[in-house]
N, CA, C and O atoms as a MOPAC input file, in Angstrom:
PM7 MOZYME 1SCF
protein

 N     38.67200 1   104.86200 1   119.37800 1
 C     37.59200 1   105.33900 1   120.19900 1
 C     37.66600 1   106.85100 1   120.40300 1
 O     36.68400 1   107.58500 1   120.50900 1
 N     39.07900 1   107.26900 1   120.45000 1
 C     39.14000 1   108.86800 1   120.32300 1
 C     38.24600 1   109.77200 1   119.62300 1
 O     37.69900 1   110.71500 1   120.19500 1
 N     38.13400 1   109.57800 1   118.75000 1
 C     37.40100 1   110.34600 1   117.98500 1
 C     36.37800 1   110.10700 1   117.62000 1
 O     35.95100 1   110.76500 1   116.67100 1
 N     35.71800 1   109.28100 1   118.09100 1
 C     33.86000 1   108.51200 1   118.66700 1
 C     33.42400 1   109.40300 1   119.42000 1
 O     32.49200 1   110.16500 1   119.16200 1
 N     34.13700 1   109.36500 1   120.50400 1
 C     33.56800 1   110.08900 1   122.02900 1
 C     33.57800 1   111.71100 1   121.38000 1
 O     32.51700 1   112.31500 1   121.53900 1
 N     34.65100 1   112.42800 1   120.69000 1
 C     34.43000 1   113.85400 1   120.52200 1
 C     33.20400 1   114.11200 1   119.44800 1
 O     32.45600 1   115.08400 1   119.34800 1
 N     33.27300 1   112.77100 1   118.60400 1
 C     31.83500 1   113.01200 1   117.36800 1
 C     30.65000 1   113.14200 1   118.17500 1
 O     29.89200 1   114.11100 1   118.14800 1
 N     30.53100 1   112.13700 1   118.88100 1
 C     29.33200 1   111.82300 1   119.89400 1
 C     28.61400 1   113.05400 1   120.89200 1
 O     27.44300 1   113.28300 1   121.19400 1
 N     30.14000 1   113.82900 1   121.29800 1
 C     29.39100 1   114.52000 1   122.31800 1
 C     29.26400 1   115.92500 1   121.62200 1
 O     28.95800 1   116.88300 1   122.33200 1
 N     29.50000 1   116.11900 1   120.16200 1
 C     29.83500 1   117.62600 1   119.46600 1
 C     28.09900 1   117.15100 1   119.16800 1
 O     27.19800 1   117.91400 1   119.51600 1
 N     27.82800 1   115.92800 1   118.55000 1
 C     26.48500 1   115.49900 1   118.52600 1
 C     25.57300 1   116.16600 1   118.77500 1
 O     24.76700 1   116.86200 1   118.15800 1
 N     25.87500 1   115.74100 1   120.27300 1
 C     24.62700 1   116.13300 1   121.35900 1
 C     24.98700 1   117.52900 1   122.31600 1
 O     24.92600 1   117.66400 1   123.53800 1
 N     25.36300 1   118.44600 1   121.30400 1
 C     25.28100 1   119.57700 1   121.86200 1
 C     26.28300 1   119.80700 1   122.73700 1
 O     26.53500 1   121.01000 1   122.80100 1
 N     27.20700 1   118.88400 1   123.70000 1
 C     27.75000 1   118.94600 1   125.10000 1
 C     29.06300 1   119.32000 1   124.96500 1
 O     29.89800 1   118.62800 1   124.38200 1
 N     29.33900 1   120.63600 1   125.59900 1
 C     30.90500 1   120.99900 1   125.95400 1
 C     31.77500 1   120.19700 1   127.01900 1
 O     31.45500 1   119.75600 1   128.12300 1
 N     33.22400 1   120.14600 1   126.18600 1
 C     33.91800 1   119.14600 1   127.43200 1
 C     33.10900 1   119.24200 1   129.02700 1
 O     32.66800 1   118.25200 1   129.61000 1
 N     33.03900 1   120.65500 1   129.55100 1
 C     32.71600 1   121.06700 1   130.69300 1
 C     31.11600 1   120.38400 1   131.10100 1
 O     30.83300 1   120.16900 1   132.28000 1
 N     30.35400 1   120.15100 1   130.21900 1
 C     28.97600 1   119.20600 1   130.01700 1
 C     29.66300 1   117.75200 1   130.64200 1
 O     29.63900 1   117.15500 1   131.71800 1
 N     30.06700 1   117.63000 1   129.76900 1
 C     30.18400 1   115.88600 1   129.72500 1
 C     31.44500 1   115.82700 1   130.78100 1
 O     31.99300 1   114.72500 1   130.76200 1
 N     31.88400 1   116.54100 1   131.47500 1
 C     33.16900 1   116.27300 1   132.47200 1
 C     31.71900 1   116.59900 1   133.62900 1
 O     32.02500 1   116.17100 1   134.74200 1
 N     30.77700 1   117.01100 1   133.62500 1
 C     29.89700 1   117.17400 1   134.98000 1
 C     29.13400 1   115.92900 1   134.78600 1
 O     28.73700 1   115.30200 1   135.76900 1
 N     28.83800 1   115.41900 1   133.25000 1
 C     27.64300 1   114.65400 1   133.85800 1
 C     28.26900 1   113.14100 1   133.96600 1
 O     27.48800 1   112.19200 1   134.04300 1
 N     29.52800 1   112.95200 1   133.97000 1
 C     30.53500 1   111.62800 1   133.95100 1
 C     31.22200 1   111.81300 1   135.30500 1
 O     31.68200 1   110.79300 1   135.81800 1
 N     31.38200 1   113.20700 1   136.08600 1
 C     32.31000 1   112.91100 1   137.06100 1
 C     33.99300 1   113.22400 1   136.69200 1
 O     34.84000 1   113.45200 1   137.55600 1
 N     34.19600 1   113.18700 1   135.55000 1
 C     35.21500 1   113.11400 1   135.01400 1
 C     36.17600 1   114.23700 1   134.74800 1
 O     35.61400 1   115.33100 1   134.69600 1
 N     37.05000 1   114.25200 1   134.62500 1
 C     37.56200 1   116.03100 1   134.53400 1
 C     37.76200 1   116.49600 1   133.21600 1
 O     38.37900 1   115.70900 1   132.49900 1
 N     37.40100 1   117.58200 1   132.69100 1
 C     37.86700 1   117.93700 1   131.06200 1
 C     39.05300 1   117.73400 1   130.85300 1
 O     39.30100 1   117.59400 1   129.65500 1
 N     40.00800 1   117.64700 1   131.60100 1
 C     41.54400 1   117.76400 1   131.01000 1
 C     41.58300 1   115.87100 1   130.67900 1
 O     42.45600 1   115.32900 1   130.00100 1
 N     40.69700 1   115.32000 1   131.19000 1
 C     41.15000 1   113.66400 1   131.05100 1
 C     39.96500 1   113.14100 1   129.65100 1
 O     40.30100 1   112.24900 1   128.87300 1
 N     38.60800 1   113.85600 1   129.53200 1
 C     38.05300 1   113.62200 1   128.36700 1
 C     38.96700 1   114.66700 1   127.36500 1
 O     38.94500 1   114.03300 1   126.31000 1
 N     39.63700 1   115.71700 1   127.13700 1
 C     40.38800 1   116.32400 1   126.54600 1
 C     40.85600 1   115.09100 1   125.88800 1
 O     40.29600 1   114.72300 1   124.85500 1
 N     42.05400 1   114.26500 1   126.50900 1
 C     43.36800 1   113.80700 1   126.43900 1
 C     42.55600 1   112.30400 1   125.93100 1
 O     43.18200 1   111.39900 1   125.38000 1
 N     41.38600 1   112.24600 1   126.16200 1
 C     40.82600 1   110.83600 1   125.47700 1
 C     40.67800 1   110.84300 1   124.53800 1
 O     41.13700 1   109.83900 1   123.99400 1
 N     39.95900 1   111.89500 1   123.54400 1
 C     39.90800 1   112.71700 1   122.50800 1
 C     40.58800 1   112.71700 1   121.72400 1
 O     40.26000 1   112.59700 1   120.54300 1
 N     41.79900 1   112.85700 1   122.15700 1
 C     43.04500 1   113.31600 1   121.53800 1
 C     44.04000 1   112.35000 1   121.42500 1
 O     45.21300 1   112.54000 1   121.10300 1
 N     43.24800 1   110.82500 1   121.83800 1
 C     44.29300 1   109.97600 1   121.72700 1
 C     45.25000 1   110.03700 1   122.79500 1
 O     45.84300 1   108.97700 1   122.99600 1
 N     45.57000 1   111.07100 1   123.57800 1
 C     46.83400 1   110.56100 1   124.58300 1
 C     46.61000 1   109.95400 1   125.72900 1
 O     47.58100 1   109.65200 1   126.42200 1
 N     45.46100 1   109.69000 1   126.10600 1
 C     45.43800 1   108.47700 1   127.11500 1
 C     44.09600 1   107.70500 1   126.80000 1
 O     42.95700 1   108.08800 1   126.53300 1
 N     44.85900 1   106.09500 1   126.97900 1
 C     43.50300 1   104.99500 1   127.19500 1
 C     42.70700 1   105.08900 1   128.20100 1
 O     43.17800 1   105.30700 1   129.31800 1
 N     41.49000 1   104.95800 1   128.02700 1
 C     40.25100 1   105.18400 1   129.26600 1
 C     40.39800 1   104.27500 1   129.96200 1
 O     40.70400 1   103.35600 1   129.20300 1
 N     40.37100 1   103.74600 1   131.41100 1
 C     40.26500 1   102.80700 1   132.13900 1
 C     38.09700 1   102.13400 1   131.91100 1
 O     37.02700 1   102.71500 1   132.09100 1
 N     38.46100 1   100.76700 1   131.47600 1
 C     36.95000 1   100.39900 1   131.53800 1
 C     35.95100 1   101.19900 1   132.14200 1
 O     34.97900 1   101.66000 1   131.54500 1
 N     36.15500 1   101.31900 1   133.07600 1
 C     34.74600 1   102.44200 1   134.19900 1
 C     34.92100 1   103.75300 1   133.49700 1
 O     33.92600 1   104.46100 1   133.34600 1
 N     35.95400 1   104.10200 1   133.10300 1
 C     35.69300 1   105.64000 1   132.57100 1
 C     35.00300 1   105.14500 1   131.13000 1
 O     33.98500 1   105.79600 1   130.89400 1
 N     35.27700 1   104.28400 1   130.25300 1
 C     34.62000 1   104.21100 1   129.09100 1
 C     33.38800 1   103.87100 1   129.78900 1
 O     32.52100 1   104.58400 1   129.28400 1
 N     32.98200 1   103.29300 1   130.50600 1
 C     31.45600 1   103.06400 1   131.06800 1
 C     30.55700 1   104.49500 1   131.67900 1
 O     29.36900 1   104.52600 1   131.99900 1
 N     31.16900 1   105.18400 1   131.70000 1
 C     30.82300 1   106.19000 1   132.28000 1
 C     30.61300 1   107.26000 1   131.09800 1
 O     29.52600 1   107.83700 1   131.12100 1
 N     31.36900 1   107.55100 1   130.22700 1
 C     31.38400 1   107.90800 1   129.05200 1
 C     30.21500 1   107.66700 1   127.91400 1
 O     29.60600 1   108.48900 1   127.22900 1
 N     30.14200 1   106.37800 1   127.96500 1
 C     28.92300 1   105.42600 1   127.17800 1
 C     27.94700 1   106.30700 1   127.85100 1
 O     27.33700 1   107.20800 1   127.27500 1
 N     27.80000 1   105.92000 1   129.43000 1
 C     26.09300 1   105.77800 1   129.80500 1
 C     25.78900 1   107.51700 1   129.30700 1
 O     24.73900 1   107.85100 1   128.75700 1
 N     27.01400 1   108.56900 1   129.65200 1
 C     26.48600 1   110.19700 1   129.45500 1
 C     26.51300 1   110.31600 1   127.71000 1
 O     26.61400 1   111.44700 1   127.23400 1
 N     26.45700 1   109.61200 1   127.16100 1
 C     26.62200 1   109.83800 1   125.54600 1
 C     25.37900 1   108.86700 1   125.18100 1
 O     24.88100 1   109.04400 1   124.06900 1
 N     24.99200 1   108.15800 1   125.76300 1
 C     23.65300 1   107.40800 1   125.40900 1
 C     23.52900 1   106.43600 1   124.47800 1
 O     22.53500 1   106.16500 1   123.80400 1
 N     25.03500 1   105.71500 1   124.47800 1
 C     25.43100 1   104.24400 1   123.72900 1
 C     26.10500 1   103.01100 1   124.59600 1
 O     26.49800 1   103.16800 1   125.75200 1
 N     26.16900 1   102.00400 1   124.01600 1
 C     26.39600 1   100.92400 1   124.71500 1
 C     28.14400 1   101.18000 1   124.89300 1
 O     28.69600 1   101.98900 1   124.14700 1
 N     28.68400 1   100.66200 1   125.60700 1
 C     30.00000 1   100.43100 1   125.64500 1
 C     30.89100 1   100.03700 1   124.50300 1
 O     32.00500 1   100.37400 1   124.10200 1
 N     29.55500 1    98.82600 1   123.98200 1
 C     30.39500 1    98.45300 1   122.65000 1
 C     30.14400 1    99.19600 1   121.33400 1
 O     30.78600 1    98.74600 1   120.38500 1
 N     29.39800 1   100.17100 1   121.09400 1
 C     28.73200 1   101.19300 1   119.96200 1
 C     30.19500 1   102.24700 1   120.61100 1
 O     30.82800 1   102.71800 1   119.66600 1
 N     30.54400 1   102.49000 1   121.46500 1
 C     31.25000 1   103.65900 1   121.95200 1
 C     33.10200 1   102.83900 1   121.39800 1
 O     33.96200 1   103.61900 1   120.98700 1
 N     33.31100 1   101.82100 1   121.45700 1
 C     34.40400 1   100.92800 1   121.95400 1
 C     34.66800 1   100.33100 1   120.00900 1
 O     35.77600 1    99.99800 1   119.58700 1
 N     33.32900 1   100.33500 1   119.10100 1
 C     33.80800 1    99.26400 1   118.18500 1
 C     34.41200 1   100.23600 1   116.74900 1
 O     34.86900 1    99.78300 1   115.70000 1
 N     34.29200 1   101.16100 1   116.99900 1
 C     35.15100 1   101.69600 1   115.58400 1
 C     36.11600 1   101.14700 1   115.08600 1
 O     35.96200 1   100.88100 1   113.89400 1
 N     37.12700 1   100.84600 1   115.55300 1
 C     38.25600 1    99.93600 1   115.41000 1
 C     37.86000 1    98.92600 1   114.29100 1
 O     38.19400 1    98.76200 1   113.11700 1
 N     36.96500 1    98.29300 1   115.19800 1
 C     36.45400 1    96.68000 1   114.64800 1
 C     35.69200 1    96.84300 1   113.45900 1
 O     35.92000 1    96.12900 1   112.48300 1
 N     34.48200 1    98.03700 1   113.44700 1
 C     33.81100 1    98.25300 1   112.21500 1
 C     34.31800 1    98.80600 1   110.62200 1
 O     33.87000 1    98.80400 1   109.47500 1
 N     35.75600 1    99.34900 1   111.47900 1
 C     36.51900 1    99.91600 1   109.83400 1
 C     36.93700 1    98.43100 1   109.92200 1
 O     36.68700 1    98.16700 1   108.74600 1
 N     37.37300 1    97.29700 1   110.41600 1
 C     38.22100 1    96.13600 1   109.70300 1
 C     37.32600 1    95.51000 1   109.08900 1
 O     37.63500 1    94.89300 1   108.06900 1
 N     35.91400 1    95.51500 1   109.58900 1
 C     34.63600 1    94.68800 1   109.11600 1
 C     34.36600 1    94.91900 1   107.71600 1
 O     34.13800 1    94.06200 1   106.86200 1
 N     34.43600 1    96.66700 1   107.52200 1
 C     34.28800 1    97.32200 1   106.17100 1
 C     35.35700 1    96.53300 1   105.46300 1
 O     35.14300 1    95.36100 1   105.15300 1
 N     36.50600 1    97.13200 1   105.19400 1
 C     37.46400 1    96.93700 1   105.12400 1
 C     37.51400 1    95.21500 1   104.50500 1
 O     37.62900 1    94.84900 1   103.33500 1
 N     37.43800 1    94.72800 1   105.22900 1
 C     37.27900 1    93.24000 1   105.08700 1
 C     36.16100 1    92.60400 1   103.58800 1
 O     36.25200 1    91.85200 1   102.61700 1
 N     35.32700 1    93.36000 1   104.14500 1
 C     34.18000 1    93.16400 1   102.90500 1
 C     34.33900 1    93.95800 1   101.45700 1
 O     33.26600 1    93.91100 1   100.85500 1
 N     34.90200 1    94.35100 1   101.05300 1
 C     36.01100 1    95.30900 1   100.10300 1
 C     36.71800 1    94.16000 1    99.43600 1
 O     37.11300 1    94.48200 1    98.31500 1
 N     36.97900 1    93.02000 1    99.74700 1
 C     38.22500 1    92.66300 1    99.12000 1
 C     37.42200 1    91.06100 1    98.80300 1
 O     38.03400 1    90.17000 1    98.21300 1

């Protein structure tokens, strides 16, 4: 999911400092989400989703969609 949320919000124009105002959230904790060093607590991925303008599970399924690929390959 790390690197969803930084594609997503380079996307739509929004600097950490954007998306840490319109989530509530602090840049140093979307930083560190980003970056892989910390898991989001559910409400922060919910919060994340609604300011990026995807579902929880569009924000949440990368994981699942490379095994899906992946899967269909072989």
């Amino acid at each position: 999911m790390n690197g969803k949320v930084k594609k997503l919000r380079e996307q739509r124009a929004l600097s950490l400092s954007d998306l840490a105002q319109i989530t509530g959230l602090s840049r140093v904790t979307i930083n560190r989400i980003e970056n892989g060093k910390q898991k989001p607590m559910p409400r922060t991925i919910r919060k994340l989703a609604n300011a990026l303008g995807v579902t929880v599970e569009e924000l949440t399924s990368e994981q699942a969609s490379f095994l899906n690929v992946a899967g269909n390959r072989q």
